[in-house]
N, C-alpha and C positions, 0 to 999 in steps of 0.2 A: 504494500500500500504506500503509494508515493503524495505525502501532505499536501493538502494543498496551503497556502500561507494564511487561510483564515483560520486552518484548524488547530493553532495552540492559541491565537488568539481568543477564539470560540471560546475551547477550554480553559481557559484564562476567564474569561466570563461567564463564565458557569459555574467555577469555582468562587468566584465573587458574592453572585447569586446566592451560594448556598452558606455562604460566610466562612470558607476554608479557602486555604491559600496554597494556592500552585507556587511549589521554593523552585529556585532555579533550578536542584537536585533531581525533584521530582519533576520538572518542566525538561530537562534533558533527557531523563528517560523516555517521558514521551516523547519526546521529538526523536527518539532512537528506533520509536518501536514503530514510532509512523511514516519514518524514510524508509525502513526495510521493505526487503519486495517479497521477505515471507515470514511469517512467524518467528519470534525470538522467545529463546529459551533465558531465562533466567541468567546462567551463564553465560550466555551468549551478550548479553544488556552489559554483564561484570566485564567482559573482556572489551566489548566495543571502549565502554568506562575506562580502562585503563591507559587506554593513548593518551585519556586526555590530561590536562593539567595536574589535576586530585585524582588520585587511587581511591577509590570510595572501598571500603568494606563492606562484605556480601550481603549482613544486618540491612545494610542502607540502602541496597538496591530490592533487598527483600520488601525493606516499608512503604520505599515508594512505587512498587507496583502495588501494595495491600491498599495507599491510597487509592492511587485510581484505578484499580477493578470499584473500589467502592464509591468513588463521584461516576460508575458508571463511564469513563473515557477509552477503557481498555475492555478487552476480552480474556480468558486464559481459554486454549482452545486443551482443552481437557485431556483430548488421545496424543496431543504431539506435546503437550508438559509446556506449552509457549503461548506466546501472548502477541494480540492484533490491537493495532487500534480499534477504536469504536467508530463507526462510518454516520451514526449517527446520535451524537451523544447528549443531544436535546432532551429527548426523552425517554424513559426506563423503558427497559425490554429484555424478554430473555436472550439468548444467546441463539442462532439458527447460522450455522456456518456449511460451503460448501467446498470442500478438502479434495486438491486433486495428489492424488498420490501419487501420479509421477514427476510433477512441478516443484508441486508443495504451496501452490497458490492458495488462500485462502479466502472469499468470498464469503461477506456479511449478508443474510437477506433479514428482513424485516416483515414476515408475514405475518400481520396478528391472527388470523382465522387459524395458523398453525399452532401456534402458542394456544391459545384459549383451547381449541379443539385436543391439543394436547391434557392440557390442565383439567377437563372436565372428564376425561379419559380418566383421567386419575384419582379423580376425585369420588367418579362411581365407583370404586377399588378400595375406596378410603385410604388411599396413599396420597398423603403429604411433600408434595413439591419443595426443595430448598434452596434447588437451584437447575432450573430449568433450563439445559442447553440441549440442544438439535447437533449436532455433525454428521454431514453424509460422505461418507469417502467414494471417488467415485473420478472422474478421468474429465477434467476442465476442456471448455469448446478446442482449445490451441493444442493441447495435446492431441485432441482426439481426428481432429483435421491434418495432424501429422501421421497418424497413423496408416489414414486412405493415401 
């Protein structure tokens, strides 16, 4: 997902919004996880960290991803242990991602009728939703146009 230059400012104002503060700390990670062109791993955020100026310890790249999964900016994509930007980070939603396995591209959609139609699935089950993501693994339009 390659940023576009409104969205740390966005996030910047959203963070406002909610009365919590984007530190440059946690403002450089995002901006790490939103230039990548695919999911970053934890480690992967520490190492990029390391070119730069401050060597950050793991602790502090661990908190500022635990911020923003929770102002909702980021994603963790659950099977590959990494983390997306949010493509739309306006308003809360669950997670619905569509994972190519041979790229590694990761595509956000935002279907409410899937969510809710999920949820109420669950709810006749009496199971207790706690964090509702979607992942389909599956072979993206460029890969598969390579294929033929």
């Amino acid at each position: 997902m390659k940023r576009s230059p409104d969205l740390l400012t966005q996030a910047e104002a959203l963070c406002r919004a909610k009365g919590v503060r984007l530190t440059p700390q946690r403002r450089r990670v995002l901006g790490l996880i939103m230039d990548a062109a695919k999911p970053l791993s934890a480690y992967e955020i520490l190492d990029r960290m390391q070119a730069g100026p401050r060597r950050p310890a793991p602790p502090t790249v661990y908190r500022a991803l635990d911020f923003l999964l929770e102002q909702g900016l980021i994603h963790k994509i659950e099977s590959l242990h990494a983390f997306v930007g949010c493509t739309h980070p306006e308003h809360p939603h669950a997670g619905q991602f569509l994972i190519c396995t041979d790229c590694g591209q990761v595509n956000e959609l935002c279907e409410r009728q899937l969510g809710c139609g999920l949820e109420e699935a669950a709810q006749r089950v009496g199971f207790r939703t706690r964090k509702p993501v979607v992942e389909l693994l599956g072979t993206c339009a460029h890969c598969s146009a390579e294929e033929h």
